[in-house]
mmCIF file of the N, C-alpha and C atoms, coordinates in Angstrom:
data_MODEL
# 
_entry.id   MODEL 
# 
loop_
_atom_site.group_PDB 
_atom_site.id 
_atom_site.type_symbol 
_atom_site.label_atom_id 
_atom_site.label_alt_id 
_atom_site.label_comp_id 
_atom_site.label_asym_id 
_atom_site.label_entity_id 
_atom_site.label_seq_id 
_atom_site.pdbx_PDB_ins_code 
_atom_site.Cartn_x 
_atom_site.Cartn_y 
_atom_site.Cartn_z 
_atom_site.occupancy 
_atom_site.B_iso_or_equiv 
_atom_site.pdbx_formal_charge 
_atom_site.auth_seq_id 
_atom_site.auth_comp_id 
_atom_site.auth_asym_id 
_atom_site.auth_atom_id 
_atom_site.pdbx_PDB_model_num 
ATOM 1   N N  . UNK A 1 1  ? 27.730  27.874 -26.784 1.00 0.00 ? 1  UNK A N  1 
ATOM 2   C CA . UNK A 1 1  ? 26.745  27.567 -25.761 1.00 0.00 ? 1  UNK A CA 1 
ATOM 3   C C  . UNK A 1 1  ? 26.603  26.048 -25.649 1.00 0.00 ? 1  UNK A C  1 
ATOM 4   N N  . UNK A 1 2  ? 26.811  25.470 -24.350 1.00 0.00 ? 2  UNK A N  1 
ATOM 5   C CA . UNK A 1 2  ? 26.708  24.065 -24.434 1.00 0.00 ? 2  UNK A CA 1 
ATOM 6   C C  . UNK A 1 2  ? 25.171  23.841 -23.845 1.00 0.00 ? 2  UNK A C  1 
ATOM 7   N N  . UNK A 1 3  ? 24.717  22.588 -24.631 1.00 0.00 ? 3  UNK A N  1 
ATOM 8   C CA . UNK A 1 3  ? 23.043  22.337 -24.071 1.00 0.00 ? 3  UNK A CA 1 
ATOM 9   C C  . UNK A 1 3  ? 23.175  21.262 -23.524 1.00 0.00 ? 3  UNK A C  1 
ATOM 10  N N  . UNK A 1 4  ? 22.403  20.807 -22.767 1.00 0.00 ? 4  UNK A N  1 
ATOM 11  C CA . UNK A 1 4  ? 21.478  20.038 -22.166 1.00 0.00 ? 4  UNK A CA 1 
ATOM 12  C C  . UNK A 1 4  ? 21.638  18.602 -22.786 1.00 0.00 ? 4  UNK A C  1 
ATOM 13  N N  . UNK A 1 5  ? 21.710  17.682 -22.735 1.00 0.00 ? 5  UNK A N  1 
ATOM 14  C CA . UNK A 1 5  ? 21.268  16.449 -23.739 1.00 0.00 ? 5  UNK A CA 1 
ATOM 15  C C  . UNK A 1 5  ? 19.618  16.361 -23.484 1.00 0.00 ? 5  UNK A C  1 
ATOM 16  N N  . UNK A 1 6  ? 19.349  15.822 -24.405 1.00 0.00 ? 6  UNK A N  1 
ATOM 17  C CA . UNK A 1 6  ? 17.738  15.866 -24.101 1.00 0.00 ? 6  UNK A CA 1 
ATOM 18  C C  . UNK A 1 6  ? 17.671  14.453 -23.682 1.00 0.00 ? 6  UNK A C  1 
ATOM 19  N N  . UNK A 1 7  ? 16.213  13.872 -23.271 1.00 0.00 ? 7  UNK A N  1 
ATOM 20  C CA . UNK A 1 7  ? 16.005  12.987 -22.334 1.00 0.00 ? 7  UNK A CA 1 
ATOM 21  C C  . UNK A 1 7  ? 16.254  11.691 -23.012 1.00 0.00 ? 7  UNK A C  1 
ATOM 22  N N  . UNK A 1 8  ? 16.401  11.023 -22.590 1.00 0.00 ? 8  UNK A N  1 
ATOM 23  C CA . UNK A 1 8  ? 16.448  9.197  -23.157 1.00 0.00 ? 8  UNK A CA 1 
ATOM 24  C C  . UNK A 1 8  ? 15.520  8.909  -23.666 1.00 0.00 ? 8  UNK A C  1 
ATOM 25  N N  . UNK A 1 9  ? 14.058  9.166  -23.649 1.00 0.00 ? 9  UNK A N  1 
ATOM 26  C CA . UNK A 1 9  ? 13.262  8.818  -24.036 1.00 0.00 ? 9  UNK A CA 1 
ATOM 27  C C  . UNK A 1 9  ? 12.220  9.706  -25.192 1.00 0.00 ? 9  UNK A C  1 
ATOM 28  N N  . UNK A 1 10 ? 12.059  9.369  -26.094 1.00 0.00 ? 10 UNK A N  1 
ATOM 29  C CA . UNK A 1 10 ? 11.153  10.500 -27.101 1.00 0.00 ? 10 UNK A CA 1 
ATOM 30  C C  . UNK A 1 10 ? 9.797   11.054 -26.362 1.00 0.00 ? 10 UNK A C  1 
ATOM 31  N N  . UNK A 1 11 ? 9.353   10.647 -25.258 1.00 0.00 ? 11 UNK A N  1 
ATOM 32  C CA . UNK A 1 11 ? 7.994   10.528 -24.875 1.00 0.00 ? 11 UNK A CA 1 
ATOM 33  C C  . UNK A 1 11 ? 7.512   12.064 -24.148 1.00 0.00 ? 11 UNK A C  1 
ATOM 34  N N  . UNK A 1 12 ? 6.912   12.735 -24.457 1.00 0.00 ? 12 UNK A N  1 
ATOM 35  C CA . UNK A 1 12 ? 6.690   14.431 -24.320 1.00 0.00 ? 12 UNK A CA 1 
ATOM 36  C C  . UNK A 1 12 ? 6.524   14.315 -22.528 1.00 0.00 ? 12 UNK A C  1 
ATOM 37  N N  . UNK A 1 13 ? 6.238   13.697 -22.016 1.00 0.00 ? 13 UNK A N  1 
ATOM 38  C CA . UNK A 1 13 ? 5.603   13.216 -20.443 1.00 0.00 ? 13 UNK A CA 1 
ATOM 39  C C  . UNK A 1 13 ? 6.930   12.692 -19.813 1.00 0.00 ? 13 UNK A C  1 
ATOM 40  N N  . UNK A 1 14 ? 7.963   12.166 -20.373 1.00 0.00 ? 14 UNK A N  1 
ATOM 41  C CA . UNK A 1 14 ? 8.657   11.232 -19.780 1.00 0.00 ? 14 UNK A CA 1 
ATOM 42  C C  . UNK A 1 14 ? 9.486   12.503 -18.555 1.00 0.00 ? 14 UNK A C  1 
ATOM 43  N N  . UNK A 1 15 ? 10.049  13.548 -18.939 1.00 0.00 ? 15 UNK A N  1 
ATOM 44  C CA . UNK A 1 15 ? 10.338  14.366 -17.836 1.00 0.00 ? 15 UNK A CA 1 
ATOM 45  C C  . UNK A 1 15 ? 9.719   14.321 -16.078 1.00 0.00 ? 15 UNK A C  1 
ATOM 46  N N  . UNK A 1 16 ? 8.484   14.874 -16.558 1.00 0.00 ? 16 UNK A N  1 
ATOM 47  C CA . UNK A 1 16 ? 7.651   14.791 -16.019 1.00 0.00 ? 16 UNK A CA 1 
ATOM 48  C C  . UNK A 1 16 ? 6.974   13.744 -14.627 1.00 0.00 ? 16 UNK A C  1 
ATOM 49  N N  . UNK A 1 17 ? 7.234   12.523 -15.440 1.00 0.00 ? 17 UNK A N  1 
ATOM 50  C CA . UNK A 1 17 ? 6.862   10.861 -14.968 1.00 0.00 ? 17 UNK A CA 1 
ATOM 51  C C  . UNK A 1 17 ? 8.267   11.026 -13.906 1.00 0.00 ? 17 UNK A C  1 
ATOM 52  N N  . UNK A 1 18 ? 9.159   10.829 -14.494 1.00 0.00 ? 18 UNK A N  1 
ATOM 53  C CA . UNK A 1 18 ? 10.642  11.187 -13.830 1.00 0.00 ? 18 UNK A CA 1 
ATOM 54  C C  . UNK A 1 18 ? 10.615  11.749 -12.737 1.00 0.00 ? 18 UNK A C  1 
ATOM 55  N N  . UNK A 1 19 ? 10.192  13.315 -12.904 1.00 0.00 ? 19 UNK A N  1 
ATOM 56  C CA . UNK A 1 19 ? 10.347  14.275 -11.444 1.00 0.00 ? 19 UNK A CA 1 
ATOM 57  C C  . UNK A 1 19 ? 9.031   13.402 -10.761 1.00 0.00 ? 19 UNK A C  1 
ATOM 58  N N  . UNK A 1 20 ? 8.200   13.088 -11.251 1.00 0.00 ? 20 UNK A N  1 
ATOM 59  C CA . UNK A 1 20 ? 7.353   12.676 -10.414 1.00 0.00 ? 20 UNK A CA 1 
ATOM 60  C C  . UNK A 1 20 ? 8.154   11.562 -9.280  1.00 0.00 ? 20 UNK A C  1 
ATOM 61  N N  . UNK A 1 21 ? 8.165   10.686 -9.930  1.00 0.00 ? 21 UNK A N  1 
ATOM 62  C CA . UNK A 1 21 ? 9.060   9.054  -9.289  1.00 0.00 ? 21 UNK A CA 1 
ATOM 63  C C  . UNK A 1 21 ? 9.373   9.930  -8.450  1.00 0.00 ? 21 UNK A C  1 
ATOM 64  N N  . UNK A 1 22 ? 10.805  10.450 -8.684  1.00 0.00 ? 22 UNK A N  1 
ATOM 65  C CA . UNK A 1 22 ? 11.522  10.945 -7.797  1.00 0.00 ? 22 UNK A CA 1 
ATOM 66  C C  . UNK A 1 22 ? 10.943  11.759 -6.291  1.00 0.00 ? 22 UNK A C  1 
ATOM 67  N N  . UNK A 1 23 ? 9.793   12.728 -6.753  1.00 0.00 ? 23 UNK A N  1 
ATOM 68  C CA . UNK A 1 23 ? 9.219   13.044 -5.575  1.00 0.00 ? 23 UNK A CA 1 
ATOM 69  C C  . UNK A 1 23 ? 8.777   11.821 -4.340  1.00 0.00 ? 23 UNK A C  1 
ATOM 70  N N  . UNK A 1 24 ? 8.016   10.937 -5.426  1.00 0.00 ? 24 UNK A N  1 
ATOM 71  C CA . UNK A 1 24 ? 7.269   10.194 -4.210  1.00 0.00 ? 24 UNK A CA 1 
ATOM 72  C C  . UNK A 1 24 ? 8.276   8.970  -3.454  1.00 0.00 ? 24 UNK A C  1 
ATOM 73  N N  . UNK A 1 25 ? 9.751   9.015  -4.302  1.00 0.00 ? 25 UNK A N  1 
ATOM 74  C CA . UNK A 1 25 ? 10.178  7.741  -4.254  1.00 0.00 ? 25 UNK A CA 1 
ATOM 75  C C  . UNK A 1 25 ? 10.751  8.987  -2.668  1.00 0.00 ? 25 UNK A C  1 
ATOM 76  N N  . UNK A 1 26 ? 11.147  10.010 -2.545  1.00 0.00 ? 26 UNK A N  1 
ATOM 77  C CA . UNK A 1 26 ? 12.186  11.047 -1.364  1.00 0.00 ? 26 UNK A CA 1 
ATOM 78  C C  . UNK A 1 26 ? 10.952  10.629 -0.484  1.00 0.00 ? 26 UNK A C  1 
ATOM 79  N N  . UNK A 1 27 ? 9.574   11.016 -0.658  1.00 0.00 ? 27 UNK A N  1 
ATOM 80  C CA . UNK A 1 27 ? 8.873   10.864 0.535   1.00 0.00 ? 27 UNK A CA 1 
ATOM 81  C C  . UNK A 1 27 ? 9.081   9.722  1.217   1.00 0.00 ? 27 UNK A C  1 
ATOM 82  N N  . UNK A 1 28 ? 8.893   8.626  0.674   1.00 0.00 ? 28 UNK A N  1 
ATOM 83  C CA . UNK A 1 28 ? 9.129   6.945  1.035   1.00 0.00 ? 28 UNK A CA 1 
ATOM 84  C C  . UNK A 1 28 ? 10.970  7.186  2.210   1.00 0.00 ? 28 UNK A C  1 
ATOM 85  N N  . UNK A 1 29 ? 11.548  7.905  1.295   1.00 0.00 ? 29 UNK A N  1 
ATOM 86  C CA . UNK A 1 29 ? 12.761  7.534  1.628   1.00 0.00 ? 29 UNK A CA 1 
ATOM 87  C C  . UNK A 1 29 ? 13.064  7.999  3.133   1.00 0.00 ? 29 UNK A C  1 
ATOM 88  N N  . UNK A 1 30 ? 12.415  9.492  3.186   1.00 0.00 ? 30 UNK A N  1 
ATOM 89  C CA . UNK A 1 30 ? 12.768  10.659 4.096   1.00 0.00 ? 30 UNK A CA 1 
ATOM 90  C C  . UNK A 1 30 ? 11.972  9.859  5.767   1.00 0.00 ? 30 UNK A C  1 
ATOM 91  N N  . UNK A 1 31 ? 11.141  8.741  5.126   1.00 0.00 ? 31 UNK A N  1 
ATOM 92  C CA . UNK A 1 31 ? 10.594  8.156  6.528   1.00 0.00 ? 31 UNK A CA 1 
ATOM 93  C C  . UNK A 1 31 ? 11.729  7.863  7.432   1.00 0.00 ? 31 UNK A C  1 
ATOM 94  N N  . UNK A 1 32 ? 12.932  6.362  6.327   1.00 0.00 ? 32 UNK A N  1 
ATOM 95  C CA . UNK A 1 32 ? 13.992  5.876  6.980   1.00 0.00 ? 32 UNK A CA 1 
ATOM 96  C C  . UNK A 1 32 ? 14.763  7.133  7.505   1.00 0.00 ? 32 UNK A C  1 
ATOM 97  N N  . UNK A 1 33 ? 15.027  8.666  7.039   1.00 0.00 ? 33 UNK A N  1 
ATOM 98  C CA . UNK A 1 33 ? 15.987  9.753  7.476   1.00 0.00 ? 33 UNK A CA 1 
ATOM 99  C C  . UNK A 1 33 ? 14.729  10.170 9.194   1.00 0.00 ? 33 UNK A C  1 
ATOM 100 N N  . UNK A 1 34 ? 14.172  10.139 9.164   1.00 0.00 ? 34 UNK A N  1 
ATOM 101 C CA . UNK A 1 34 ? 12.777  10.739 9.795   1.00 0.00 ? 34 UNK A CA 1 
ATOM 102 C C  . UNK A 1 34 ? 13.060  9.797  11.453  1.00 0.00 ? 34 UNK A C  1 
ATOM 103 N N  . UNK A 1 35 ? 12.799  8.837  10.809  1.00 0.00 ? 35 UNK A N  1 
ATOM 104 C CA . UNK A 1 35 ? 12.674  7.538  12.356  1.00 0.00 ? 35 UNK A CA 1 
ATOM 105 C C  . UNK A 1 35 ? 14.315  7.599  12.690  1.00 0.00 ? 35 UNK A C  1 
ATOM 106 N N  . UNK A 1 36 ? 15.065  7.367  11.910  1.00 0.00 ? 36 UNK A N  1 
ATOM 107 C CA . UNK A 1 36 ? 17.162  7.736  12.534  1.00 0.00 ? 36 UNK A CA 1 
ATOM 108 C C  . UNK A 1 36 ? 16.801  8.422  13.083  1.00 0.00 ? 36 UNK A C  1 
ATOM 109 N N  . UNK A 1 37 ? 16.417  10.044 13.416  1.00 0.00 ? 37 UNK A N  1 
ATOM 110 C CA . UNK A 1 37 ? 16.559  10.812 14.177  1.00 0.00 ? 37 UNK A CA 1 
ATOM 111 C C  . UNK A 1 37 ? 16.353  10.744 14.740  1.00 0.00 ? 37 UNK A C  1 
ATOM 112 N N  . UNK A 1 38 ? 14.503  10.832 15.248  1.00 0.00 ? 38 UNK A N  1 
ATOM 113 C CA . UNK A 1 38 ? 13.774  10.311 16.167  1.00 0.00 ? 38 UNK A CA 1 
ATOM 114 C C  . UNK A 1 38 ? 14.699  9.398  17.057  1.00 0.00 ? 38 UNK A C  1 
ATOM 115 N N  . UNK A 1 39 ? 14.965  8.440  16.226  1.00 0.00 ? 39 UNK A N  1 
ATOM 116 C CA . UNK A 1 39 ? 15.896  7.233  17.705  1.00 0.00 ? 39 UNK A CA 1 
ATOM 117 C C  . UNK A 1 39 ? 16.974  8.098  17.804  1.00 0.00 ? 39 UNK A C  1 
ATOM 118 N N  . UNK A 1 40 ? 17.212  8.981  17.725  1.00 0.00 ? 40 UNK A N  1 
ATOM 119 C CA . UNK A 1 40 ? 18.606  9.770  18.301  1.00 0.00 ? 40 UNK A CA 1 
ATOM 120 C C  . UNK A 1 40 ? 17.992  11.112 18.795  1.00 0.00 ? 40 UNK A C  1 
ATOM 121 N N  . UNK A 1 41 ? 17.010  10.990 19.353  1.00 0.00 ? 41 UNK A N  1 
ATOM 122 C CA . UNK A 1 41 ? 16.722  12.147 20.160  1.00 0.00 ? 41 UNK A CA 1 
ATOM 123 C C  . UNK A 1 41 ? 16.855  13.483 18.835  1.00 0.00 ? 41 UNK A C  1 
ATOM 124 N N  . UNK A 1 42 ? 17.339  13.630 17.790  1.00 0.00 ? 42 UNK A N  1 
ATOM 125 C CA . UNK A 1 42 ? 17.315  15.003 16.971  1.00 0.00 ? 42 UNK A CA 1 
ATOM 126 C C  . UNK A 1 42 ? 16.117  15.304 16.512  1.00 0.00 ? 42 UNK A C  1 
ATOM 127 N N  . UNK A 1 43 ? 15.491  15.691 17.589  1.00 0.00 ? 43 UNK A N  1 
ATOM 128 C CA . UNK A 1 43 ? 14.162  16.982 16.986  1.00 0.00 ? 43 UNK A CA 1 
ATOM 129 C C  . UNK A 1 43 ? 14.162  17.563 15.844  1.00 0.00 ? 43 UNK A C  1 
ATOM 130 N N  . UNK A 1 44 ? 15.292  18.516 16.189  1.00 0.00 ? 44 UNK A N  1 
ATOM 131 C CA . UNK A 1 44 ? 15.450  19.588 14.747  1.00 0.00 ? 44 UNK A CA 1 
ATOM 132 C C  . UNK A 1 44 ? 15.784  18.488 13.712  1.00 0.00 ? 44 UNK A C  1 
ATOM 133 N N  . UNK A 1 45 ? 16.488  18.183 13.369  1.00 0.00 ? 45 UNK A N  1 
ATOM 134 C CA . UNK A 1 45 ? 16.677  17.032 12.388  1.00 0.00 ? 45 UNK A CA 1 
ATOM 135 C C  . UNK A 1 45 ? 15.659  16.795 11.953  1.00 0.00 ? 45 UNK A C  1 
ATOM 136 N N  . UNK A 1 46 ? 14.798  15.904 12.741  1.00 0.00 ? 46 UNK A N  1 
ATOM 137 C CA . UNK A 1 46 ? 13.373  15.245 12.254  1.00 0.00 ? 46 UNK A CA 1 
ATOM 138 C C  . UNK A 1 46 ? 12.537  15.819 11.777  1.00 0.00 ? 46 UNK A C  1 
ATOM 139 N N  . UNK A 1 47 ? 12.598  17.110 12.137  1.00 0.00 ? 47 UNK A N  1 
ATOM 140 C CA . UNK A 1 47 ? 11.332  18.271 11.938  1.00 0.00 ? 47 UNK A CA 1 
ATOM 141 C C  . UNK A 1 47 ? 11.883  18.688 10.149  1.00 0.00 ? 47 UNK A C  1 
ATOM 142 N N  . UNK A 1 48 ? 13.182  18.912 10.316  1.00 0.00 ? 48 UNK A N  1 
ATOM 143 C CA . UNK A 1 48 ? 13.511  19.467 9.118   1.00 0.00 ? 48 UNK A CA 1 
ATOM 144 C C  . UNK A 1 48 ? 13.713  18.345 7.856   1.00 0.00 ? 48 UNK A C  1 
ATOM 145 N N  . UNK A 1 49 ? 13.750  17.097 8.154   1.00 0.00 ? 49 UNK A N  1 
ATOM 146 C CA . UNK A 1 49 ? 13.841  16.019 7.398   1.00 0.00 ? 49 UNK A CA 1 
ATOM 147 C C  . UNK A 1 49 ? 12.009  16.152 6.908   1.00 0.00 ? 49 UNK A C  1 
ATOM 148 N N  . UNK A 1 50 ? 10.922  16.119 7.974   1.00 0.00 ? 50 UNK A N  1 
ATOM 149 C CA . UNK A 1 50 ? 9.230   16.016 7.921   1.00 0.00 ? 50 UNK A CA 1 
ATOM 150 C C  . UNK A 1 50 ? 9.198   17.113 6.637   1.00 0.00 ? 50 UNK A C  1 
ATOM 151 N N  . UNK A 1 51 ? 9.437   18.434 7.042   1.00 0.00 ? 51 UNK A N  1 
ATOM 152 C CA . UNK A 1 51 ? 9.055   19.368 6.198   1.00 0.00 ? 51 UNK A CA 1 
ATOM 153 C C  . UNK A 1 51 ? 10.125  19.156 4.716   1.00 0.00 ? 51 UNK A C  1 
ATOM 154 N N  . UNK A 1 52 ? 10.881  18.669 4.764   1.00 0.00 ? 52 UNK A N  1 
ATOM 155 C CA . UNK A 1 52 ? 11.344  18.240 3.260   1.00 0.00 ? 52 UNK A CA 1 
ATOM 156 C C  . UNK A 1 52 ? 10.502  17.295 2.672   1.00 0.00 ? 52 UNK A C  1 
ATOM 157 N N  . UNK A 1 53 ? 9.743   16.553 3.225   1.00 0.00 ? 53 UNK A N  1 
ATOM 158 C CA . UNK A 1 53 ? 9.061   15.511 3.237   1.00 0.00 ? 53 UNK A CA 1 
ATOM 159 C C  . UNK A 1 53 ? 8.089   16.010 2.685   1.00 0.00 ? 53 UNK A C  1 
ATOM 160 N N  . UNK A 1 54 ? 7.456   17.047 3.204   1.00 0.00 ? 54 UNK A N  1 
ATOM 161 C CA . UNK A 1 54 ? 6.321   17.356 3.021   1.00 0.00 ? 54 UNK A CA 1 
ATOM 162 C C  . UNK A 1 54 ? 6.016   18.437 1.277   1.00 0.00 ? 54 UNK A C  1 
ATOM 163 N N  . UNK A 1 55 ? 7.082   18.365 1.394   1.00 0.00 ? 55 UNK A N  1 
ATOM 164 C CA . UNK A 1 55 ? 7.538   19.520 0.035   1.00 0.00 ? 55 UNK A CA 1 
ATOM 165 C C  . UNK A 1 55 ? 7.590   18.273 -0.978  1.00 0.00 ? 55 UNK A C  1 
ATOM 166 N N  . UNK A 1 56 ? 7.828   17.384 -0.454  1.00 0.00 ? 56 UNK A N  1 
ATOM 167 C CA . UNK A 1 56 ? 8.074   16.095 -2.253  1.00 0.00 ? 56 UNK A CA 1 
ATOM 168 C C  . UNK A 1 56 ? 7.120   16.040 -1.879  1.00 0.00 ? 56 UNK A C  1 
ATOM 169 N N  . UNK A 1 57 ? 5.899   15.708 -1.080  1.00 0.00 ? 57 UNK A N  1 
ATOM 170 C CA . UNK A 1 57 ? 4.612   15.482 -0.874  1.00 0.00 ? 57 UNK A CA 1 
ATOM 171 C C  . UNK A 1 57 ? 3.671   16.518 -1.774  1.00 0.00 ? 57 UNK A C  1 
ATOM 172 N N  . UNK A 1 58 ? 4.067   17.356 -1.358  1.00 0.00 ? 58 UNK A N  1 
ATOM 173 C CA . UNK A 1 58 ? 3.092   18.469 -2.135  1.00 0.00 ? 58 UNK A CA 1 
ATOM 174 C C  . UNK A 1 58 ? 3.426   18.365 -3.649  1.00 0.00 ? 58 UNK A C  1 
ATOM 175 N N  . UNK A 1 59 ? 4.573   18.581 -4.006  1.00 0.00 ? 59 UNK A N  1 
ATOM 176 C CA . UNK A 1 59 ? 5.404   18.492 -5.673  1.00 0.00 ? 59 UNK A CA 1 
ATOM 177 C C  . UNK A 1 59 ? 4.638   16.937 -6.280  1.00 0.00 ? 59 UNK A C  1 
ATOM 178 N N  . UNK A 1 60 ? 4.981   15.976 -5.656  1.00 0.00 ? 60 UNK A N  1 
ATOM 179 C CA . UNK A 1 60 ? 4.169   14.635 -6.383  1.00 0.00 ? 60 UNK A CA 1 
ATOM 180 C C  . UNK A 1 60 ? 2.766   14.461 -6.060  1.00 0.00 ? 60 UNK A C  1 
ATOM 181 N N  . UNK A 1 61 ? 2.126   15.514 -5.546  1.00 0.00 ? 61 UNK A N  1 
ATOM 182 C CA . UNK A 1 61 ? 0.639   15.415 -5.932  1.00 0.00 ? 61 UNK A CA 1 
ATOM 183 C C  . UNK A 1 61 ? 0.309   16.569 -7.114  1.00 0.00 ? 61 UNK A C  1 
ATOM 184 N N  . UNK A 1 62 ? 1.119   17.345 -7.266  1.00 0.00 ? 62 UNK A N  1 
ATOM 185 C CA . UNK A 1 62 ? 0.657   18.335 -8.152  1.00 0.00 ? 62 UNK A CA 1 
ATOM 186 C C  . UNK A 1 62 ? 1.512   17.629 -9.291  1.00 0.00 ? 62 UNK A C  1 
ATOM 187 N N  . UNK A 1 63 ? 2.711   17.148 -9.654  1.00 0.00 ? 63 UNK A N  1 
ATOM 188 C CA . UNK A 1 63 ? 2.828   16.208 -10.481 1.00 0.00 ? 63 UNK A CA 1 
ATOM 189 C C  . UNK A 1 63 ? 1.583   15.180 -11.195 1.00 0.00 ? 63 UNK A C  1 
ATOM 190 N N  . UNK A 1 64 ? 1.514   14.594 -9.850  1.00 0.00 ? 64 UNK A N  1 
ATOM 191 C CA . UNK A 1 64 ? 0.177   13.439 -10.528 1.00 0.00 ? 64 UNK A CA 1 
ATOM 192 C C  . UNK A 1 64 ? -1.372  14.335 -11.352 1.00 0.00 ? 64 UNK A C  1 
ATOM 193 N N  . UNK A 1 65 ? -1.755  15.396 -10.698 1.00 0.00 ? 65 UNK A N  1 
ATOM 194 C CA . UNK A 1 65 ? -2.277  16.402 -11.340 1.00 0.00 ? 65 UNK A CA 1 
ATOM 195 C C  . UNK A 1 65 ? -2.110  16.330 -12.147 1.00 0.00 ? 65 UNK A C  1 
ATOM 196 N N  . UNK A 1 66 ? -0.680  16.838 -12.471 1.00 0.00 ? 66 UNK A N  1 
ATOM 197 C CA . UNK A 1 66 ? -0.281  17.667 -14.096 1.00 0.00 ? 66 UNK A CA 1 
ATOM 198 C C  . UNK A 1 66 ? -0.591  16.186 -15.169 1.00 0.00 ? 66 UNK A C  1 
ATOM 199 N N  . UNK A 1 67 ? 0.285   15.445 -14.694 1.00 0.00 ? 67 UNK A N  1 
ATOM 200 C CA . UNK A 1 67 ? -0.019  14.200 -15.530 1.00 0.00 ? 67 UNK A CA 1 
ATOM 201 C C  . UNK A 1 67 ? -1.369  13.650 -16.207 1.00 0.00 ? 67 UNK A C  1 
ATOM 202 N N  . UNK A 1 68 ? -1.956  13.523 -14.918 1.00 0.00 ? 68 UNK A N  1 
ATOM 203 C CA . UNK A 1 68 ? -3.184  13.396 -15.270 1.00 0.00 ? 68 UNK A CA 1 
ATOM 204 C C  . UNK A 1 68 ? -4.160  14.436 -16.121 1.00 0.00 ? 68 UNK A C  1 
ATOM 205 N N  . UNK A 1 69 ? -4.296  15.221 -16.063 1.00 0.00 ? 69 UNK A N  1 
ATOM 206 C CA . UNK A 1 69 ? -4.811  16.352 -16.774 1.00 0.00 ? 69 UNK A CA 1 
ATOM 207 C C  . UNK A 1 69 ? -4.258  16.171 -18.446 1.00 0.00 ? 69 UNK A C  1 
ATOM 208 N N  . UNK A 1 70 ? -2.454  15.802 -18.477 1.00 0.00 ? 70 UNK A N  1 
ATOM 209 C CA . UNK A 1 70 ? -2.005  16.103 -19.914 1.00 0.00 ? 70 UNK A CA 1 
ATOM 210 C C  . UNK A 1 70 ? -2.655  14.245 -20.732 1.00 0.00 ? 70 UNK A C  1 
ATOM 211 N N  . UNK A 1 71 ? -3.032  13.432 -19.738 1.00 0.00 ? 71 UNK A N  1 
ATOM 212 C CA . UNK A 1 71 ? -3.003  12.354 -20.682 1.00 0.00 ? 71 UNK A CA 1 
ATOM 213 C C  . UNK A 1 71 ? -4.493  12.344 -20.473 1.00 0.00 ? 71 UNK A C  1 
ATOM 214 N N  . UNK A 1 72 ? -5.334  13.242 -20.250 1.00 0.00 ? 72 UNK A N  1 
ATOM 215 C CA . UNK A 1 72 ? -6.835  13.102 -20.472 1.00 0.00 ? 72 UNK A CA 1 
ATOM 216 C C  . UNK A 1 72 ? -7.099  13.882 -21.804 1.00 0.00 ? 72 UNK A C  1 
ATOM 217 N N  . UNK A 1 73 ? -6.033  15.103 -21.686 1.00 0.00 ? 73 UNK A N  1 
ATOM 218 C CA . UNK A 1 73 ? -6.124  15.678 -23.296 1.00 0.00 ? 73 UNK A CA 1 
ATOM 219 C C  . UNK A 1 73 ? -5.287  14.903 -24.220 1.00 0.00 ? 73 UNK A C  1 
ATOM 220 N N  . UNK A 1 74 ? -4.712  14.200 -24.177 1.00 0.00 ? 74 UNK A N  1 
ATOM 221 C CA . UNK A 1 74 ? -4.054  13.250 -25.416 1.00 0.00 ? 74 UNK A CA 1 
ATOM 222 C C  . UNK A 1 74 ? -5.317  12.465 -25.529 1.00 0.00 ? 74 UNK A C  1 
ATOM 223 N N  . UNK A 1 75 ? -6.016  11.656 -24.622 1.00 0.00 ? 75 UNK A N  1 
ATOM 224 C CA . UNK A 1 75 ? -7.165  10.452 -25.088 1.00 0.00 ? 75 UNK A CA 1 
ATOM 225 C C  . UNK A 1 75 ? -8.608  11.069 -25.605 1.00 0.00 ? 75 UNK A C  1 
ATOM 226 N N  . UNK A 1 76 ? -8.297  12.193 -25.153 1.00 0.00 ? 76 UNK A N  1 
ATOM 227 C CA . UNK A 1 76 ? -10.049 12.723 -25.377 1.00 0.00 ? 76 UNK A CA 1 
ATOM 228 C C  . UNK A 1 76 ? -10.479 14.176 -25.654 1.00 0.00 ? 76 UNK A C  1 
# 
């Protein structure tokens, strides 16, 4: 059975922090995919680029959630 390497970092959160970035960094990104279309007349495109958008949107707020919640029980 081959595994996984585990993460670069020892830090129990660092996964986590990771998928997060990544969500909010696609939202940022999906603007520049979002406005291309738009200037090219692709509706469908744009619509389906928004609602991907909107899915890292939703994932990096419930991220920041989770985060937040796990480092209020580590301090307190």
């Amino acid at each position: 059975m081959v595994r996984e390497p585990m993460s670069p970092v020892k830090d129990k959160n660092y996964d986590l922090i990771h998928a997060l970035q990544m969500s909010l960094q696609h939202v940022w990104q999906l603007e520049t995919y979002i406005a291309d279309a738009d200037s090219r007349g692709d509706s469908e495109l744009a619509t389906w680029f928004r609602k991907i958008q909107e899915n890292n949107r939703k994932a990096g707020e419930q991220g920041k959630q989770m985060l937040m919640s796990r480092l209020q029980k580590e301090n307190g």
